[in-house]
C-alpha positions in Angstrom: -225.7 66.1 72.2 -222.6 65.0 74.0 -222.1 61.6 72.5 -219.1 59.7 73.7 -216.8 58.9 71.5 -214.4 55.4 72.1 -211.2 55.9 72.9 -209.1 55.2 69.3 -208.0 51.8 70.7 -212.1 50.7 71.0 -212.4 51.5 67.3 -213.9 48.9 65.2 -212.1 47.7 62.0 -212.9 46.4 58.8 -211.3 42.6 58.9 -212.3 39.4 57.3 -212.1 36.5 59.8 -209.4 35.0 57.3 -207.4 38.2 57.9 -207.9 38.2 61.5 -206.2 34.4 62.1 -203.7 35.2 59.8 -200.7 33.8 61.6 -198.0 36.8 62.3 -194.6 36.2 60.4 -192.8 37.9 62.8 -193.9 35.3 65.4 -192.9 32.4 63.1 -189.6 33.8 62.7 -188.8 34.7 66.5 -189.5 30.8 66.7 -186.9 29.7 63.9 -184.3 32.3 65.3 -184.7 30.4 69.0 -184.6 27.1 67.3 -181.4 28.1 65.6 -179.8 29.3 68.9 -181.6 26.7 71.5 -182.0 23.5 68.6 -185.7 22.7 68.0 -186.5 20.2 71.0 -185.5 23.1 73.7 -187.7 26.1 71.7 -190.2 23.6 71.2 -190.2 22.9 75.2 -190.3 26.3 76.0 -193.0 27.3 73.9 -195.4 24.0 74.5 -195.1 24.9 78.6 -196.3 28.6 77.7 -198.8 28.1 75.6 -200.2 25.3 77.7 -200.0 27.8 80.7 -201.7 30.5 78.8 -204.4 28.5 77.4 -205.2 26.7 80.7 -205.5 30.6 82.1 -208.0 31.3 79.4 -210.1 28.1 79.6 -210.1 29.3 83.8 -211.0 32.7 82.8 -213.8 31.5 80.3 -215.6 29.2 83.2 -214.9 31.7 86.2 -218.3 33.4 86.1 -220.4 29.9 85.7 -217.7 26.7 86.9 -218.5 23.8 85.0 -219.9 21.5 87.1 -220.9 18.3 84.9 -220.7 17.0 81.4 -224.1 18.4 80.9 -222.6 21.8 81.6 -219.6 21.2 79.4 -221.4 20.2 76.3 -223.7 23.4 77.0 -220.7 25.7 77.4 -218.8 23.9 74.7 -221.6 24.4 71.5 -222.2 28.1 72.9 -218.5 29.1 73.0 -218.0 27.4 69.2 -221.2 28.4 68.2 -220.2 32.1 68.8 -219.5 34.4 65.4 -215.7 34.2 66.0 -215.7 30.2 65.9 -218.8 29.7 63.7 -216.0 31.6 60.8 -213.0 29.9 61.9 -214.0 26.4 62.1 -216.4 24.4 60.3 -217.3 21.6 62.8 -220.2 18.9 63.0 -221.2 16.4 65.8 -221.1 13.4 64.8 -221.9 11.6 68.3 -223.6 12.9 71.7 -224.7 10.5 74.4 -224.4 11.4 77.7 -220.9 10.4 78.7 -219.6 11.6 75.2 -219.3 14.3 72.9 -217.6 14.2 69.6 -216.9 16.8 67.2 -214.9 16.7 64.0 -213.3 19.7 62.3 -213.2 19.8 58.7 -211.9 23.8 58.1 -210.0 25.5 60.8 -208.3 29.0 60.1 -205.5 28.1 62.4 -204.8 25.2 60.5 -204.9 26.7 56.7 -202.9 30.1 58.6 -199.8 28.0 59.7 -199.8 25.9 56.6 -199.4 28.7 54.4 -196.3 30.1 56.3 -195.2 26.4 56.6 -194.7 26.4 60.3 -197.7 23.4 61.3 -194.9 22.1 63.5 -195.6 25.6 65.8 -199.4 25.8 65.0 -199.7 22.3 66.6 -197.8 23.3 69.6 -199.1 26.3 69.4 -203.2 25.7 69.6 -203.8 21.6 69.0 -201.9 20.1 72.0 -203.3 22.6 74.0 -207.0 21.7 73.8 -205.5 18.6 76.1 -204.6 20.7 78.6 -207.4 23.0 78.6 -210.5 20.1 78.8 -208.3 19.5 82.5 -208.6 23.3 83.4 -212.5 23.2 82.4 -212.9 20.5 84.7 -210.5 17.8 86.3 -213.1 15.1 85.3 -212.9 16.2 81.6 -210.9 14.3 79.2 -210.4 14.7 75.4 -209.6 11.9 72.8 -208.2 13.0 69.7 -205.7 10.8 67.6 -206.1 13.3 64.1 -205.7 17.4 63.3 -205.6 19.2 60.4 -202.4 20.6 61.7 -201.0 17.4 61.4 -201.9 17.0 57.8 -205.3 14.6 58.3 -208.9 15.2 56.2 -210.2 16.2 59.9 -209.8 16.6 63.5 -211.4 14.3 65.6 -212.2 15.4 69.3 -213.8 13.3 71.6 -214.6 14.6 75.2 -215.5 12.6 77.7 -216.2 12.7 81.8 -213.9 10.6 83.7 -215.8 9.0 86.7 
């Protein structure tokens, strides 16, 4: 039997999700080291318009093979994408309101969150992966908005998203 074997970087490896978020000290550190030089408002600039760029080409990427046409759409593609194993372990999440024209959805665990805390660097993880989510409801669909005034980033019980569809 000729069996084909993955090349080594297809190789599965034994992680737990925890292990997997873990936020890279390495990366936390190039961001202190640029602060020091550039002063935190500039490496905080710098970083916010990249990771806003990057995560507005991932939310295109994830809608490119079926757009999102309608709220209806969202909320569908929306509970299927944090539904999916990777999400269902990094965030505990509930629904706490769903009518037609809204969709609200509170976080109460997030492995980005607990990740940056413990290298004390929430200041980054915020910039990092919560302003983002603004950014990216846009790049789903320029009638989608998001409401959110609390993150576990930010120190609160919760995070409180609210989409809605802008007529």
């Amino acid at each position: 039997m000729n069996k084909k074997v993955p090349h080594k970087f297809q190789e599965k490896m034994e992680l737990t999700y925890e292990q997997y978020f873990q936020t890279d000290q390495s990366m936390v550190e190039l961001a202190k080291a640029f602060e020091h030089a550039l002063g935190k408002d500039r490496t905080f600039e710098i970083i916010r318009k990249w990771a806003e760029k990057s995560r507005v080409e991932l939310a295109k990427n994830q809608t490119s093979k079926k757009p999102i046409k309608n709220f209806e759409d969202f909320k569908l593609f929306f509970k299927e994408l944090y539904g999916s194993p990777l999400w269902a372990h990094a965030l505990t999440l509930t629904y706490p309101e769903e009518t037609p024209k809204k969709l609200s959805c509170h976080i109460t665990e997030c492995l980005g969150a607990k990740t940056f805390k413990e290298v004390n660097a929430t200041d980054l993880g915020y910039i990092l992966f919560c302003r983002t989510d603004f950014a990216m409801a846009r790049a789903y669909h320029p009638k989608l908005r998001l409401k959110r005034t609390k993150t576990l980033m930010q120190g609160d019980s919760y995070c409180n998203h609210t989409y809605y569809w802008k007529e």
